[in-house]
N, C-alpha and C positions, 0 to 999 in steps of 0.2 A: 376339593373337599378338605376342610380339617384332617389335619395329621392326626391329633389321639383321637380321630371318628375312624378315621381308616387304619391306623393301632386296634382299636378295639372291633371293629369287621374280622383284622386279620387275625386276631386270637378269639373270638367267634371260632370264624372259619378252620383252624388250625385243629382247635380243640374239639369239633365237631366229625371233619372227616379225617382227623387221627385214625378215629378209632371205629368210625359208621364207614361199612364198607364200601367206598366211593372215592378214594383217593384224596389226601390230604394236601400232596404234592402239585396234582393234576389242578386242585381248584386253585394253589396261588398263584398257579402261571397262567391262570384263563386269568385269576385277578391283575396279573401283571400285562399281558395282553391287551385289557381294558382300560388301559390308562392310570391305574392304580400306581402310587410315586412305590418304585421296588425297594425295599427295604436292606439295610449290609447283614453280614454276614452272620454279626454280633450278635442280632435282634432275630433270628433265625433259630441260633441256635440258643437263647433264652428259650423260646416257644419252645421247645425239644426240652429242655428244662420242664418248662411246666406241666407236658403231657407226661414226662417221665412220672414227678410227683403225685399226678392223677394215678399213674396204672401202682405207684407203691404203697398207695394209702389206701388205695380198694381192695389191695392184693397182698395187705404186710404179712397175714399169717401166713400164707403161703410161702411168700417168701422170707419168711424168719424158718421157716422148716428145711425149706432149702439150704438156707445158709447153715441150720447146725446138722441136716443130711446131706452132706455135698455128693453122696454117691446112690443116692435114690434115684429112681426111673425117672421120675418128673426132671432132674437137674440131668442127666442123663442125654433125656431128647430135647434139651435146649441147647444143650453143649454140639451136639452132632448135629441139628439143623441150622447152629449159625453158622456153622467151618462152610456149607455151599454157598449159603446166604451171603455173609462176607466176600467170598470168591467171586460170583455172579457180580454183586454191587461195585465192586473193582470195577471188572470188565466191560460191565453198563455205562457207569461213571464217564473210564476212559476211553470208549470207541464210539459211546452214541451220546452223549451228553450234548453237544453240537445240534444233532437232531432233534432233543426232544420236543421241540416246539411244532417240526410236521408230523410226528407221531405221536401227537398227543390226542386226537379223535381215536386211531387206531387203538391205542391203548386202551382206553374208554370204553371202547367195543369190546375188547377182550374180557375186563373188567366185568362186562355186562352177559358175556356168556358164561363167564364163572362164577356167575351168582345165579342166574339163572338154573344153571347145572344141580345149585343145591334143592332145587324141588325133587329133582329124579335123583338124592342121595342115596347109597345103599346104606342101610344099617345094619347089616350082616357083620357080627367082629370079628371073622375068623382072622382077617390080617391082624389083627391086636393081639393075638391069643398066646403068639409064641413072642421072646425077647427077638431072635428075629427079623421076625414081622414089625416088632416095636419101633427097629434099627431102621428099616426100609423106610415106615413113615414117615420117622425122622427126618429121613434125605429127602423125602421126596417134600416135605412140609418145606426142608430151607432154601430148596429149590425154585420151589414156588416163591417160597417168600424173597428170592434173590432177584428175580425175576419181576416181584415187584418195586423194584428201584426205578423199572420206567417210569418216567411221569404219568399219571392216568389207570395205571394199573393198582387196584388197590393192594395193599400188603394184609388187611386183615382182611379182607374178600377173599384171598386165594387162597390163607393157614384155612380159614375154616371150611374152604371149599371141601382141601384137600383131607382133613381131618374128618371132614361129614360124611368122604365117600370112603371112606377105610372103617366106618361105623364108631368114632368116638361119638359119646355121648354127648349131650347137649352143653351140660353144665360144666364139664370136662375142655370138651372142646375150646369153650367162650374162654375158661382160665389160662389154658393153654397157648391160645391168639392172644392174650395180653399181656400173659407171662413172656413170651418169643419178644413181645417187642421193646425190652427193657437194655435187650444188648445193644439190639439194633439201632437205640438212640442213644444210649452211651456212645456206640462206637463210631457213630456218625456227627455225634456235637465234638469229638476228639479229632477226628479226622479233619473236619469244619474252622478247628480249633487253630488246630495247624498250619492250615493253608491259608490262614487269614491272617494276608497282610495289608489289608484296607488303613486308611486312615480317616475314615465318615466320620464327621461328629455323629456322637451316641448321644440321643436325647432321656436320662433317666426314667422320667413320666412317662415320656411316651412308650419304653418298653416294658413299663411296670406295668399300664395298664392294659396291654397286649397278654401279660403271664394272667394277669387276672380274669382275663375273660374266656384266657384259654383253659385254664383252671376251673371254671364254672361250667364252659360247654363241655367239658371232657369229660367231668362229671357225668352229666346228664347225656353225653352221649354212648358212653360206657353201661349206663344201667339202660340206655332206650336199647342197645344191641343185645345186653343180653336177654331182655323180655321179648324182643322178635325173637331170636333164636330158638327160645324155650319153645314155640309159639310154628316154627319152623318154616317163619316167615322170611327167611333172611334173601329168599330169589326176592323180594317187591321192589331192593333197591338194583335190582337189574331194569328196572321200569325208568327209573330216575337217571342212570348211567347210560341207557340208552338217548334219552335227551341230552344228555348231556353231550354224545358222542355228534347229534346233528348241530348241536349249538357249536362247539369245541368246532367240528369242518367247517362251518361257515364263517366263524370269527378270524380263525389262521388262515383259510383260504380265498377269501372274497372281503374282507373286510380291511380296511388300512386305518389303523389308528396313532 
């Protein structure tokens, strides 16, 4: 296949399940699996670039509020659910990173019960009610969110899971999932950044048009999540993750490509 056809699949795909909760990570390794030429490190963390750009231009008042309240609630439970997040993603990185390729159905599956789970969400706020209670969700959000550093688990599938069943609201919530993942791809194109001592030639166009199309799906996949949301539809892509869970076993297990 063409290079800037499969550039432009994979910022598609990037900008797509960024942010639809279905794991962004999980599809480029089922794409890398299928024969798809893997791409360096550089062109990686452009993509991470341009869903950044997605969530700060959807999201600027917010985040211009944040920035001149740095000690408001909202900046608050972002700061206390990245400290697990971060930690976790370490840990993940270094002890199972190796594996991810036989756990990546497994993951899929989990994915797909904690989307599922959002049908039977509680909306009861009493956990929200006290500061608190605010603290708990926090950890328990970056937790969640640490935890999705597996491949296959999604990272916006589990904030909102765990945010649906502590009763944040809808509209709240969806900000909140896309506010959370601002750090988490600063900190992870740095990280990325660092450890990258490849020498690939870097084909300009072809990473350009990678940002471009991730930039386009992000878009559109940011406003499709959050009208399912409102909509309180967001268990239907546990329908989709579950295929995806029997596709994903039989490709890593029975399949030699």
């Amino acid at each position: 296949m063409n290079r800037y056809i499969e550039a432009a699949l994979r910022g598609i795909i990037q900008g797509l399940t960024e942010f639809l909760p279905v794991s962004s990570s999980g599809h480029l390794q089922l794409m890398n699996k299928l024969g798809f030429a893997e791409q360096n490190l550089f062109f990686d963390i452009m993509l991470h670039i341009s869903t950044l750009i997605v969530v700060v231009i959807i999201y600027r008042k917010s985040i211009i509020k944040i920035i001149k309240k740095p000690l408001q609630d909202k900046a608050k439970f972002i700061i206390i659910a990245s400290i697990p997040t971060a930690v976790l993603a370490g840990i993940i990185r270094y002890f199972l990173y190796d594996y991810s390729d036989k756990m990546l159905p497994f993951c899929f599956m989990i994915t797909t019960v904690i989307l599922i789970s959002t049908k039977y969400a509680n909306r009861n706020k009493v956990i929200l009610k006290s500061t608190n209670g605010y603290t708990k969700v926090a950890l328990f959000t970056g937790i969640a969110q640490g935890i999705a550093s597996l491949s296959g688990v999604s990272r916006s599938g589990s904030v909102i899971s765990v945010l649906r069943h502590t009763g944040m609201e809808n509209e709240e919530s969806s900000e909140m999932t896309f506010l959370l993942s601002i750090p988490i791809i600063i900190g992870s194109a740095i990280i990325e950044a660092i450890c990258y001592k490849g020498t690939e030639k870097i084909v300009p166009f072809e990473v350009i048009t990678a940002m471009v199309f991730a930039l386009i799906s992000g878009f559109l996949a940011i406003k499709t999540f959050v009208k399912i949301l409102n909509k309180g539809r967001i268990w239907i892509f546990g329908i989709y993750t579950f295929l995806l869970t029997i596709a994903s076993f039989y490709i890593i297990f029975f399949v030699e490509i």
